[in-house]
Each structure stands twice: as C-alpha cells, then as structure tokens.
N, C-alpha and C positions, 0 to 999 in steps of 0.2 A: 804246170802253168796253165794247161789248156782247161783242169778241175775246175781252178782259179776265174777263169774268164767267164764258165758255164755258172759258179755259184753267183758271178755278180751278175750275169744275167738273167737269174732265177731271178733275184732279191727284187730284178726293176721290173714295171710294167709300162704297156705303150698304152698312149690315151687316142683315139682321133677325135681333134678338133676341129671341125671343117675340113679344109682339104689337108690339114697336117699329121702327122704322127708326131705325139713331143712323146717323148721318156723321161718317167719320172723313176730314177733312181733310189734306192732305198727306202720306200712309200710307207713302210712300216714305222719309219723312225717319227719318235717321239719327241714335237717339238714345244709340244705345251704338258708340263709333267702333269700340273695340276691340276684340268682337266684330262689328258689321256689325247688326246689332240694330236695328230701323226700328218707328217707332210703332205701325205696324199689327202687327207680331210682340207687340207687349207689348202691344196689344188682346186680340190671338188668344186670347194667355199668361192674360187674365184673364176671356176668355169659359171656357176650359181650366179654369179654379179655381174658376171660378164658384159653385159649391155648395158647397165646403167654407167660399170667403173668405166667401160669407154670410151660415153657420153663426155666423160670427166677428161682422159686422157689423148684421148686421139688428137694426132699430129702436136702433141706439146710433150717438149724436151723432157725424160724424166728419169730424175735420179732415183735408182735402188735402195733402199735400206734392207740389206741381208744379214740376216741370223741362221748361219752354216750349220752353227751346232745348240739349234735352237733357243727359246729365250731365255734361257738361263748360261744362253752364253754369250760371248763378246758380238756386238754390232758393227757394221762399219759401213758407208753412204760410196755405192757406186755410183759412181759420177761420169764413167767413159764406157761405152757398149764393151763385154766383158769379150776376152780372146776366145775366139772355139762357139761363137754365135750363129745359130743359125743364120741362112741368107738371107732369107724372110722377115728377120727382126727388124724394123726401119730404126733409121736416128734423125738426127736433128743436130745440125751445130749450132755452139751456143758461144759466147766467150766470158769466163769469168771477171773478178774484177782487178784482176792483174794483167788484163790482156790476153792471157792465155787461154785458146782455145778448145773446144769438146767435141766430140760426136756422143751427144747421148742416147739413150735408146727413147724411142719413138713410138708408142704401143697403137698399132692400127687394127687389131683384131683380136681373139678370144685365146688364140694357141700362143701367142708372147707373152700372156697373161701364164698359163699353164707353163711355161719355158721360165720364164723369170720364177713362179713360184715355188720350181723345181732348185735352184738356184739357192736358195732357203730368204726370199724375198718374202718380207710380212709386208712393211711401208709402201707404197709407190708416192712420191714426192714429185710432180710436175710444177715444170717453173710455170706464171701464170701468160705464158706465150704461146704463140702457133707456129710452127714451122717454116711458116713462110714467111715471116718477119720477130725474129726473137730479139729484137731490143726495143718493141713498142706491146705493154701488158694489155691484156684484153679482159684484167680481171683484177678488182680491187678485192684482195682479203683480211681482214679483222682477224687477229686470232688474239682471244680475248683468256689470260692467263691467270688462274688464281694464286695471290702470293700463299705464304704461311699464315693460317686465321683465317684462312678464306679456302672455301670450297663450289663445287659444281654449280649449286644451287646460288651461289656470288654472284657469279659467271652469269647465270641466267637472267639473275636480275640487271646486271649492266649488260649483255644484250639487249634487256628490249628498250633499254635507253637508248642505244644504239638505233634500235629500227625505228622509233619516234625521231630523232634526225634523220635519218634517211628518209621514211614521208615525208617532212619537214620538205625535204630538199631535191622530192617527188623520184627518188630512186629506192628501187628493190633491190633488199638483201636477202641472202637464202642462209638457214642456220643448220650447223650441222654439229652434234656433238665429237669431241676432239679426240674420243677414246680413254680419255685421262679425265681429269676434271675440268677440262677447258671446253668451253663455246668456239667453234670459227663461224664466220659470217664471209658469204662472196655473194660479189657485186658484178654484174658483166657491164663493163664499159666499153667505150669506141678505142683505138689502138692508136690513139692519136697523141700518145705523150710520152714520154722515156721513162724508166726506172725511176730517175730524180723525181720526177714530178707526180710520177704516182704515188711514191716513199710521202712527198711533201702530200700529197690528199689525205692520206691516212694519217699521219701525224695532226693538221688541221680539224679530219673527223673523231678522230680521238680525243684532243684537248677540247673538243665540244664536246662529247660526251665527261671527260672529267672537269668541266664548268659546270655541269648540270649535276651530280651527284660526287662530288670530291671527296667525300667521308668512303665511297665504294668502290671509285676508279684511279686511277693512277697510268700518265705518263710517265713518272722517272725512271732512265733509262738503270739508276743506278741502286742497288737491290735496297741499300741503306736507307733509300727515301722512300721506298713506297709504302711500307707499314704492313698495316693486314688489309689493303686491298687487292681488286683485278688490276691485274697490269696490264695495259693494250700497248701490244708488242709492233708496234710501228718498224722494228727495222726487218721484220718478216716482208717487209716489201721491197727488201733491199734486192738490188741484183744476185742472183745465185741463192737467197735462201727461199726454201720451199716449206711448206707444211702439210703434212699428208692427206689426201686424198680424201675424199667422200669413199666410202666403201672397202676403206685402206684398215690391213687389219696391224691390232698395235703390239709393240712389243709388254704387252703385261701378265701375266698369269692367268690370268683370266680367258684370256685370248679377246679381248674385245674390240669393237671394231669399229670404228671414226662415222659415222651414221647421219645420214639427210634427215631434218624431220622438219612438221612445218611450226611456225610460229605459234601455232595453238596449242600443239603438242610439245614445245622445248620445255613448256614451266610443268611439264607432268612425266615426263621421262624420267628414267636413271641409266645412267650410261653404263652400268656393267650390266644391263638386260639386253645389250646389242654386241653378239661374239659371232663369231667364226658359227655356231651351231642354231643360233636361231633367227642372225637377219637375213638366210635365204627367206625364211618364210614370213621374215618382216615385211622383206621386199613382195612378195606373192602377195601378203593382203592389201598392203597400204600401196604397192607402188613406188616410184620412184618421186619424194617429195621436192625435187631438184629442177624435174623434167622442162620446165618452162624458164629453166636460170637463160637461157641464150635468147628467148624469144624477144630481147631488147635490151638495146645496150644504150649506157648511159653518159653524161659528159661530165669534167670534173672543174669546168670553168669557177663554181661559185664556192668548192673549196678551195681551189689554190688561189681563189681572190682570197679567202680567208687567212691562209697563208702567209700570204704578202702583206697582211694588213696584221697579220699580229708581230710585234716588237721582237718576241722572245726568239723569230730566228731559228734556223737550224738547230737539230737535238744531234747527240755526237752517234756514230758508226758503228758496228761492231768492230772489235780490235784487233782485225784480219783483216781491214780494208785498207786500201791507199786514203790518206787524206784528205777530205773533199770540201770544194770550196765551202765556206762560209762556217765549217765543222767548231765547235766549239773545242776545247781543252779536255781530249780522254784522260782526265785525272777525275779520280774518285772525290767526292768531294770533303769529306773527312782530313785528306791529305790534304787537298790542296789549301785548306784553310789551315794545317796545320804548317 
C-alpha cells in the first residue's frame, strides 16, 4: 500500500502559484490525443492566460465544463463547488430556475484556475453576474450560431451586422471567436434589469439584425425553420445558461480555444489557428483585444422599447424551464399544425 501511495506521488507535480501550492495529479496524461496535449500543457496554457481569463471571471458565479478522461471522453457542467475543494476557492450563490439554489465556484486568482484545470476542466462557463448581486446581468451576450449550410465565415458576416446596430444604438460590443464555428459578442451594461429583460434585449437585437439581412440570420427558436442560416441564440440569455469564456479552451480535437479579437481582425481569423499552444503567444503580441470591454457600461431602454413595440411577443424557453409568462406553445411547429 505504502509502493502504492509513493507511485501516485511520483506521477503528480506541485506547481506554486502565488502564495499557493496546487497539485496536478497525473500531468502526464493525455488529454488532447490528436495533438499530444497532456493536462499539465492545458495547466501551463491557463497559468499563460491567467490575467486576461480573470479579467473575464472574477467574482461571477462559474460553472465547470470538465473532461476527466479527456476530450475523447464523456463531459459533464459542474455547477456546485466540487467536495474536497480547496479553502481558498471562493463561490457565489446563485439560484436556478427552479428555485433551487448553488454555491458556485468563484475564480478570484491564478491557482483556482490551475486547481480546476487539474480537475480535467477545458470550459469555464460564468454566468454574466457578479457576486454581489446575481440576479441583475452586467453583461449582454450574442452568441451567434451557424446552422447546417452555414459556416464560421456566416457567422462573421451577421456579426458585423450586428455591431452596425449596436453603433446604430451607440453601444460597444467586443467579438470573440467561439472555439467552434461560432462568433459571440459582449456587451457590458448597467445591472439594472433582470434575466427577463435582458433575455427580451437580445431577442429585440436579434430580430433587428434578422430584419436587416433575413436570407443569413435567423431567430427561430425551432431547428426546422431556420434553413441554412446563423441562428442568434437569444435563450443563451436565459437565467442559468452560460457560454464559454474568452480564453476558455474547447472541447475539440484540435484543442482550440474561444479567443478576443478586434473587429478588424474577425473577417481575417480562422479559429483553429487559436489553441491551447499558440494563443499564449497570441496573447504576448496582440494583447488582450477585450481590455476596455468594462471601461463603460451601457442601457437597454431603447431595445426593450423595441420589444414592447413589436407584436410578435415572447419566443418560447428552453424545455427545462418552468413556464413563463407571456411564453408561447413549446410545440414544434410541424406538429402542431399537424
């Protein structure tokens, strides 16, 4: 037994991060086959990001997405600070939309970073709250999805539709590729509205930009109607879902990884040129293209006028939520004409 204990201690290493020691366990192990990408590489990768990803997550509630047995294995979204946590890891309570409440984890420095990514954490998912008030958002996100027929370069182009409303409507958005083939877009606003009302902005900025080019965007919540466009995923605003991070690595083979860039630079990117291996030194030349997202926050009076003023009403929930007022008929619409 005592062999036993000595060999699993050989296998881990201690890191210090600031004033902590984390242990990374098994450091060797291979979590990305297809590059050769080993747990301790995607430690290193996010002691390497450290200050920008904190930028992004400090004091807001945030769910895990861990790959235990790397990405060629099963996923699953922690969502309550895991048993056996350091003292040092903070949280945040939150409540779902059942009512039911969380202590999430709280990431305020560089070694919870190293602690969760020891953990087999690729994702970091933060709700768009702060700690000291988690049911009023401080941040409008777009996460703009390409259906089937449509790809990265889709995406790009209903982004910058997108940020032509937003000057329009003299608010800054910051573009970040999604890891996948998707664009997101955040907005820092004033903390001055609930879930509802921020859900109803994005819904409002959305069907503005699918007024503006309808052959390439697409609202419908239901997969049969959108065709081969971007779908702008307005229930991503809902209470409890989250979209990964700026600097959040993805679960793909590739290892690639969810990346700020500015507006001049989205239409000339490709997003598997951003992974675990070379946006340390993304970040080294360009900087953090993000840095100024807080330097002003926005109001969302003259979408939710738009809101109110458009007929069509509430779009329905996802199919895990309680009921909510005004919610249209979660029937597919095939069916229910049938």
């Amino acid at each position: 037994m005592g062999v036993g204990r000595l060999a699993r201690v050989a296998e881990a290493v201690e890191l210090t991060v600031g004033e902590r020691a984390v242990r990374v366990s098994n450091p060797g192990k291979v979590y990305f086959p297809e590059r050769g990408i080993t747990k301790l590489q995607v430690v290193e990768y996010y002691l390497a990001v450290a200050e920008p990803l904190l930028g992004v997550l400090r004091d807001r509630p945030t769910t895990l997405k861990r790959y235990v047995d790397g990405v060629t294995g099963e996923a699953f979204y922690q969502k309550r600070l895991p048993k056996g946590a350091p003292e040092w890891v903070g949280t945040a309570r939150v409540r779902f939309p059942s009512g039911r409440p969380a202590d999430e984890v709280c990431p305020t420095e560089p070694a919870v970073l190293a602690w969760a990514a020891n953990l087999g954490t690729f994702d970091f998912h933060p709700w768009p709250v702060r700690r000291a008030d988690t049911d009023h958002p401080d941040e409008l996100r777009v996460d703009l999805d390409p259906q089937p027929g449509t790809d990265f370069r889709d995406a790009v182009e209903v982004a910058l539709v997108l940020r032509g409303v937003l000057d329009e409507l003299g608010m800054t958005g910051y573009p970040k590729t999604s890891g996948g083939r998707g664009v997101h877009v955040a907005v820092r606003i004033r903390p001055e509205w609930d879930f509802v009302d921020v859900r109803h902005a994005v819904i409002a900025l959305a069907r503005e930009v699918e007024r503006r080019v309808p052959d390439r965007a697409t609202t419908s919540w239901w997969k049969e109607e959108r065709g081969e466009r971007v779908f702008l995923d307005f229930n991503q605003a809902a209470r409890d879902r989250t979209i990964a991070s700026a600097w959040s690595v993805r679960g793909t083979p590739r290892a690639t990884v969810s990346t700020p860039v500015t507006w001049e630079r989205l239409s000339a990117v490709d997003p598997d040129d951003f992974d675990v291996l070379t946006v340390p030194g993304y970040l080294a030349e360009h900087g953090d293209p993000h840095a100024d997202l807080d330097g002003e926050a926005f109001g969302l009076e003259t979408l939710l006028d738009w809101y109110a003023n458009d007929e069509r009403g509430e779009l329905p929930y996802p199919p895990d939520y309680p009921k909510m007022p005004g919610e249209p008929p979660r029937v597919q619409p095939s069916r229910k004409r049938g």
